[in-house]
Backbone as a ProteinNet text record, in pm:
[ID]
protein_1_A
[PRIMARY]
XXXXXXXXXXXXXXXXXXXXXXXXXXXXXXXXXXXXXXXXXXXXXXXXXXXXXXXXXXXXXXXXXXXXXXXXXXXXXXXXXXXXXXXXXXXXXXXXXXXXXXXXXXXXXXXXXXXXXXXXXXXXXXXXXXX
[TERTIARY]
-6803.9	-6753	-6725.5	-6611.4	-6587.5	-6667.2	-6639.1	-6786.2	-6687.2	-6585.8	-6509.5	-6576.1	-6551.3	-6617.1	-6753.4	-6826.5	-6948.6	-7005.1	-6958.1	-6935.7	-6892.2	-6795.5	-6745.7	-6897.3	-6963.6	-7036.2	-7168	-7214.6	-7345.5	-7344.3	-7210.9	-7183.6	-7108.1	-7133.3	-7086.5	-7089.2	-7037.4	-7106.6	-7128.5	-7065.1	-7173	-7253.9	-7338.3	-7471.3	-7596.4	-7567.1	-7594.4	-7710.8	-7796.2	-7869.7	-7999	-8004.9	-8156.4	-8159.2	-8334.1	-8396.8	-8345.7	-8271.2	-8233.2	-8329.4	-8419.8	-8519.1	-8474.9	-8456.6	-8431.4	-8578.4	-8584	-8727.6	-8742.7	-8786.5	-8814.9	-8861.9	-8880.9	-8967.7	-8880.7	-8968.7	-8888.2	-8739.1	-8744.1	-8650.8	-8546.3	-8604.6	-8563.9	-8537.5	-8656.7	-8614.6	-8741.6	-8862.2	-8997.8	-9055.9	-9147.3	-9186.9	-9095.4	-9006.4	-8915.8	-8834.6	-8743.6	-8693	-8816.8	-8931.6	-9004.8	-9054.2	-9086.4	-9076.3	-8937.4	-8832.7	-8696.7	-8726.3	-8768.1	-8790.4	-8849.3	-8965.3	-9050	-9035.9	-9001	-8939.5	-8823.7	-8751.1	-8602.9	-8683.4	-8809.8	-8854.8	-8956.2	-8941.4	-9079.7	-9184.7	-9265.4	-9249	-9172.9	-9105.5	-9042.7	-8878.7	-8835.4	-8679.8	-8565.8	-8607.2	-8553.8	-8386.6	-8303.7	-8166	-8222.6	-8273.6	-8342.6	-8265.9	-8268.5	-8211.1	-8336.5	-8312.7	-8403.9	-8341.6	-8385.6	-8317.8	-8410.8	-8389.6	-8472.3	-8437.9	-8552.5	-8536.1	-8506.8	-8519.5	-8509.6	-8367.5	-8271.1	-8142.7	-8158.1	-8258.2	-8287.4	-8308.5	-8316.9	-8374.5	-8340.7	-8272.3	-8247.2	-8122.8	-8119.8	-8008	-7927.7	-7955.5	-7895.6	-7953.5	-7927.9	-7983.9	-8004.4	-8143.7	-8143.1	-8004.7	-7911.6	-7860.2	-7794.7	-7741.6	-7707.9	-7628.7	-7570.5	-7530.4	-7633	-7689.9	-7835.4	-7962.4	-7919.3	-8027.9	-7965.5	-7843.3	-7769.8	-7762.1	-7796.1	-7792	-7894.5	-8048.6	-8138.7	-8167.8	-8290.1	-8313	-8448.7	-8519.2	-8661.7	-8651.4	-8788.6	-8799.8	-8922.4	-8936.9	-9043.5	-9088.3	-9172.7	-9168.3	-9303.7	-9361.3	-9422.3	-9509.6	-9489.1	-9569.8	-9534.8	-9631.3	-9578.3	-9434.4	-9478.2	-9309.5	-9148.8	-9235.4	-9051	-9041.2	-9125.9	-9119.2	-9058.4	-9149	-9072.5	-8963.6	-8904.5	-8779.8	-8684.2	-8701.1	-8651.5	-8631.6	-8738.3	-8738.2	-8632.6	-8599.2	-8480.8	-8320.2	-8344.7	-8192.6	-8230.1	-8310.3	-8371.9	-8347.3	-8311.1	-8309.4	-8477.1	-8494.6	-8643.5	-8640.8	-8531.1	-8562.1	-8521.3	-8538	-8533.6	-8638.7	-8644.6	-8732.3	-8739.9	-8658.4	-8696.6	-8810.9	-8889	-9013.4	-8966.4	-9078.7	-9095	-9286.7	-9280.5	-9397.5	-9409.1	-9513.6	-9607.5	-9710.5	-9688.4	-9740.2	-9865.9	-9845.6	-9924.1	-9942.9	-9862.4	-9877.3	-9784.8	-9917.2	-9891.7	-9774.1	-9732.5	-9668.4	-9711.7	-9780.1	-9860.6	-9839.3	-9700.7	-9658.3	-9559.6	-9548.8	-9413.6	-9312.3	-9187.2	-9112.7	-9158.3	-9167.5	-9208.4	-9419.2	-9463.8	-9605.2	-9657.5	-9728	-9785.4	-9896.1	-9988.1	-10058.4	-9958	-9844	-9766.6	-9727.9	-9644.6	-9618.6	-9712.7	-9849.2	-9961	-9991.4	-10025.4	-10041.1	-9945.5	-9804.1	-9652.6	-9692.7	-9695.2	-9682.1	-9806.9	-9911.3	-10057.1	-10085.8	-9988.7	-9991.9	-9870.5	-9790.4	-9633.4	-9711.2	-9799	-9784.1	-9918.7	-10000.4	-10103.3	-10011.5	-9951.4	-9851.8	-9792.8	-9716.1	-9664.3	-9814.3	-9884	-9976	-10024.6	-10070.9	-10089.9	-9978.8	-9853.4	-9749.6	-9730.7	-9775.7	-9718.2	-9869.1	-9935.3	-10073.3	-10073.2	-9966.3	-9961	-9841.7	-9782.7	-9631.8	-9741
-1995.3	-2039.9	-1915.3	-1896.5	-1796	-1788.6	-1683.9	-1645.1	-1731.5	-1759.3	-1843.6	-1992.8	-2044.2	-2143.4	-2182.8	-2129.6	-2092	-2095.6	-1979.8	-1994.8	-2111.7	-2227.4	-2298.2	-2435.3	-2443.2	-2525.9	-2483.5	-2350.1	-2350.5	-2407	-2469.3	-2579.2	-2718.5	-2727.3	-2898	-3025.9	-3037.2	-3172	-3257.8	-3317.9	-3411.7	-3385.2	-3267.2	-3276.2	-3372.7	-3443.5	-3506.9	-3448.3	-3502.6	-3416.1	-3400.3	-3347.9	-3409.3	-3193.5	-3200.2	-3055.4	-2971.1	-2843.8	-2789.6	-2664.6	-2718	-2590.6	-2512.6	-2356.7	-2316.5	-2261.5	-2300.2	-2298.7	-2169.6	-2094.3	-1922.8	-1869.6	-1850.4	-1773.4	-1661.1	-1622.9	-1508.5	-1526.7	-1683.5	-1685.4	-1797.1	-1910.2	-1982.2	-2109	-2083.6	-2203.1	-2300.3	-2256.8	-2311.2	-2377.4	-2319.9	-2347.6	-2316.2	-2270.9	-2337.4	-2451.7	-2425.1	-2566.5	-2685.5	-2694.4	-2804.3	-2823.3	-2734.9	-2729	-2814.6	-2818.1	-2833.4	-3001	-3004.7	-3151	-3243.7	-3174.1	-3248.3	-3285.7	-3145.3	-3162.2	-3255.9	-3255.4	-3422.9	-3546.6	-3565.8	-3680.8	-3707.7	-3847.3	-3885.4	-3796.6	-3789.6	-3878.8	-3738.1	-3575.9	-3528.5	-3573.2	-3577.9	-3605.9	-3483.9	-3376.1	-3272.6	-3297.6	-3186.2	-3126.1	-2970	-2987.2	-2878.9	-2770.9	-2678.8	-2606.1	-2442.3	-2428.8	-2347.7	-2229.3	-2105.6	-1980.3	-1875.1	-1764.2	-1675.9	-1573.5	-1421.2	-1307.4	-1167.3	-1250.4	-1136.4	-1169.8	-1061.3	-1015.2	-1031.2	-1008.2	-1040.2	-1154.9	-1241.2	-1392.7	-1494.7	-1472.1	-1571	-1651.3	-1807.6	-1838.3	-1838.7	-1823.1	-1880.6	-1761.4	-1626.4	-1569.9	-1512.9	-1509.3	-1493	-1390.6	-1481.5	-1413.2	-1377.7	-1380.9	-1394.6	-1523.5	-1598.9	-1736.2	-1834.1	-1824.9	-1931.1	-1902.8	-1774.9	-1767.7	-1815.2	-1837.6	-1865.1	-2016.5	-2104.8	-2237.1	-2300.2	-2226.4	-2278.8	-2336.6	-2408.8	-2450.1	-2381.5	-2421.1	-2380.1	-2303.1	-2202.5	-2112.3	-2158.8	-2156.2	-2209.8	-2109.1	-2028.9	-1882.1	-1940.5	-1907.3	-1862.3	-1833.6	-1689.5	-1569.6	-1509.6	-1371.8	-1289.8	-1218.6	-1162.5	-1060.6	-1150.4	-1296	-1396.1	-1369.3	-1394.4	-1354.5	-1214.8	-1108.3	-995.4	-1008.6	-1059.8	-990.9	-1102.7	-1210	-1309.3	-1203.6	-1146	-1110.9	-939.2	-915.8	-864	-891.4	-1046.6	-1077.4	-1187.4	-1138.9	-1270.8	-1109.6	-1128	-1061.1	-1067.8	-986.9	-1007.2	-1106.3	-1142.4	-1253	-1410.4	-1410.4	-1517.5	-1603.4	-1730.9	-1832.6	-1921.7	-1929.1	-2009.8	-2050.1	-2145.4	-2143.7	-2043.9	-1970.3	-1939.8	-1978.5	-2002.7	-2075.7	-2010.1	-1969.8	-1946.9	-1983.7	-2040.4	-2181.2	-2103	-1954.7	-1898.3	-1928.8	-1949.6	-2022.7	-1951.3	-1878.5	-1800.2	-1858.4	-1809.6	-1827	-1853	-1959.6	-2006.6	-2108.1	-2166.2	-2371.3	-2348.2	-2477.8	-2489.5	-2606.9	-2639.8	-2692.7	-2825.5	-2897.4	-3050.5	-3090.3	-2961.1	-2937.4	-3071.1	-3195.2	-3228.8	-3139.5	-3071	-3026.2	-2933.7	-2877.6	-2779.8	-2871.1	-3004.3	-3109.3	-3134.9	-3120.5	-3190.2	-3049.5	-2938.5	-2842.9	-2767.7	-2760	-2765.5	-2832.5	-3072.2	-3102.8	-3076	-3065.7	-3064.4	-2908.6	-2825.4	-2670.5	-2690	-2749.1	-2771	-2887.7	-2936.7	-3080.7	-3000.5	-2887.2	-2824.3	-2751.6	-2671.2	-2525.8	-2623.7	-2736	-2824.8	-2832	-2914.8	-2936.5	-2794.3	-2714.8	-2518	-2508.2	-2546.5	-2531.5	-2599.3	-2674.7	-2782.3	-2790.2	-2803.2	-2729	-2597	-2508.3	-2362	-2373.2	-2504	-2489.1	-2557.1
11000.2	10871.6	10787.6	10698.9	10641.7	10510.5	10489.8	10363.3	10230.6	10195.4	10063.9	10105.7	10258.6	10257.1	10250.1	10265.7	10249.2	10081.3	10030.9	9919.6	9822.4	9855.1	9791.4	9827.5	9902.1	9945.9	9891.1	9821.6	9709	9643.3	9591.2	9464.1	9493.5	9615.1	9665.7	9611.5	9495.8	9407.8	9514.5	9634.6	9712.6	9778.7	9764.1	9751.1	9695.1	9621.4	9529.1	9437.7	9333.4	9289.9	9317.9	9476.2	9460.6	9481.1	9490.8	9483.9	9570.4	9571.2	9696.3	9728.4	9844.1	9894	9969.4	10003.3	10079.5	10176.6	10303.6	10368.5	10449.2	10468.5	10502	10600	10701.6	10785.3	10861.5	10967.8	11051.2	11098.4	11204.4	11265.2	11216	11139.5	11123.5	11200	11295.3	11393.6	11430.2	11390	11412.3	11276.1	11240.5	11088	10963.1	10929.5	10829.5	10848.9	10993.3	11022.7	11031.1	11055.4	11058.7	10891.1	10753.9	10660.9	10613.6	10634.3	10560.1	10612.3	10739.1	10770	10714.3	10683.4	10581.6	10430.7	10386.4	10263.9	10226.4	10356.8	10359.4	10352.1	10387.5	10387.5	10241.3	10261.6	10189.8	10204.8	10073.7	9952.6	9864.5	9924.8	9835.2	9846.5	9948.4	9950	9920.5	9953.9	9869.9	9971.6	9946.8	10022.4	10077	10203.8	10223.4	10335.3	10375.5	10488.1	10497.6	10633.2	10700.8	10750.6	10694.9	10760.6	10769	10854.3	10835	10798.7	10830.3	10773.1	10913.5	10999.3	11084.6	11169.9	11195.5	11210.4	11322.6	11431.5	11577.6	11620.3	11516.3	11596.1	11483.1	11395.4	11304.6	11341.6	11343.9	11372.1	11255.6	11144.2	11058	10939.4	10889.2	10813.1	10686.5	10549.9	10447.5	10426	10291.3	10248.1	10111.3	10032.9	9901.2	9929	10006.6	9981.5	9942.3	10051.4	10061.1	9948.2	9922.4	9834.1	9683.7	9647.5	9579.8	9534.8	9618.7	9673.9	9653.3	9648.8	9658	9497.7	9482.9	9340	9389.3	9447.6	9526.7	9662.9	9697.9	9837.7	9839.6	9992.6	10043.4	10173.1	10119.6	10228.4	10329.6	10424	10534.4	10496.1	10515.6	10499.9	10379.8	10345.4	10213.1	10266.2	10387.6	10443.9	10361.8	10412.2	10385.5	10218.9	10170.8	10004.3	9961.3	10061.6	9994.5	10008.9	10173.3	10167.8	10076.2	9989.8	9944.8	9818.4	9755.8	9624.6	9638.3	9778.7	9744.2	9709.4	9695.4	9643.1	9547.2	9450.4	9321.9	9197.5	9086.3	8965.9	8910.1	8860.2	8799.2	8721.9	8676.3	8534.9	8615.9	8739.1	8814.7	8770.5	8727	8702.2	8834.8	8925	9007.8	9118.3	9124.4	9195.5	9350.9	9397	9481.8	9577.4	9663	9730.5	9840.4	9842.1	9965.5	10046.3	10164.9	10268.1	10317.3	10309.9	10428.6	10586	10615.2	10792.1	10863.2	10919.4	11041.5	11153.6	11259	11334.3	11462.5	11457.7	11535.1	11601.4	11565.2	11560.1	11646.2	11724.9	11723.7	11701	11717.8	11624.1	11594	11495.8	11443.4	11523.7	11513.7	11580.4	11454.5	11452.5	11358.2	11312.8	11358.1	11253.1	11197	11186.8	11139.8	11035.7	11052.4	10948.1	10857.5	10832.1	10725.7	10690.1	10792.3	10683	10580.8	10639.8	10513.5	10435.7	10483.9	10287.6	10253.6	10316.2	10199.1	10136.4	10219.1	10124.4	10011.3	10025.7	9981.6	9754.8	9834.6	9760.8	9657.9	9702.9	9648.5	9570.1	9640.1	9530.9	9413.1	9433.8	9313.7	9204.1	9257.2	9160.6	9087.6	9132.1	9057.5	8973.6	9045.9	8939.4	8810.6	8824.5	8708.4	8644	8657.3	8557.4	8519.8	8545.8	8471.5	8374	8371.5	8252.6	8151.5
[MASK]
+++++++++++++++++++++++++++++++++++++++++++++++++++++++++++++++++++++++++++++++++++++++++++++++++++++++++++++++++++++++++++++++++++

């Protein structure tokens, strides 16, 4: 897909309006794609998509589009954060989250599914008791 089209689709009004997470890890193919899954479902429902940070194994990788796109990040590890907070402005308000979960799973692993929403559904609650 060319980078205009690409571009023209950060702002897709049929998207509709629901939360758009962008979900984080190395490769983008284990625990963020199983993150983005969860997050599509009950009880959050978000518009979610899964990419990673590493150039060797990412199918799909962090970039100023996607990071552009997101409303919410939903990192991994700290590494997915740093390298997230190299394309965020300091005066970025947008939530950023950290699952802590190792790379240990693999794809749609249920304990990988309960520990995402019950780390996912904890970081909300911290959040919204600190506004």
């Amino acid at each position: 897909m060319s980078y205009f089209n690409r571009l023209r689709n950060v702002k897709n009004k049929h998207q509709g309006n629901y939360k758009k997470v962008l979900c984080i890890c190395s490769a983008g193919q284990l625990r963020s794609a199983t993150a983005a899954l969860v997050l599509s479902q009950e009880p959050f429902n978000y518009n979610t998509r899964a990419v990673g940070v590493s150039s060797d194994y990412a199918l799909i990788l962090l970039d100023p589009l996607t990071v552009a796109w997101a409303d919410e990040f939903v990192c991994m590890e700290q590494e997915h954060v740093n390298m997230l907070n190299m394309y965020l402005h300091k005066d970025d308000t947008r939530n950023v989250i950290d699952l802590e979960i190792p790379d240990n799973y693999e794809y749609r692993d249920p304990k990988l599914m309960d520990l995402i929403a019950e780390r996912y559904a904890r970081a909300l609650a911290v959040n919204d008791k600190s506004e």
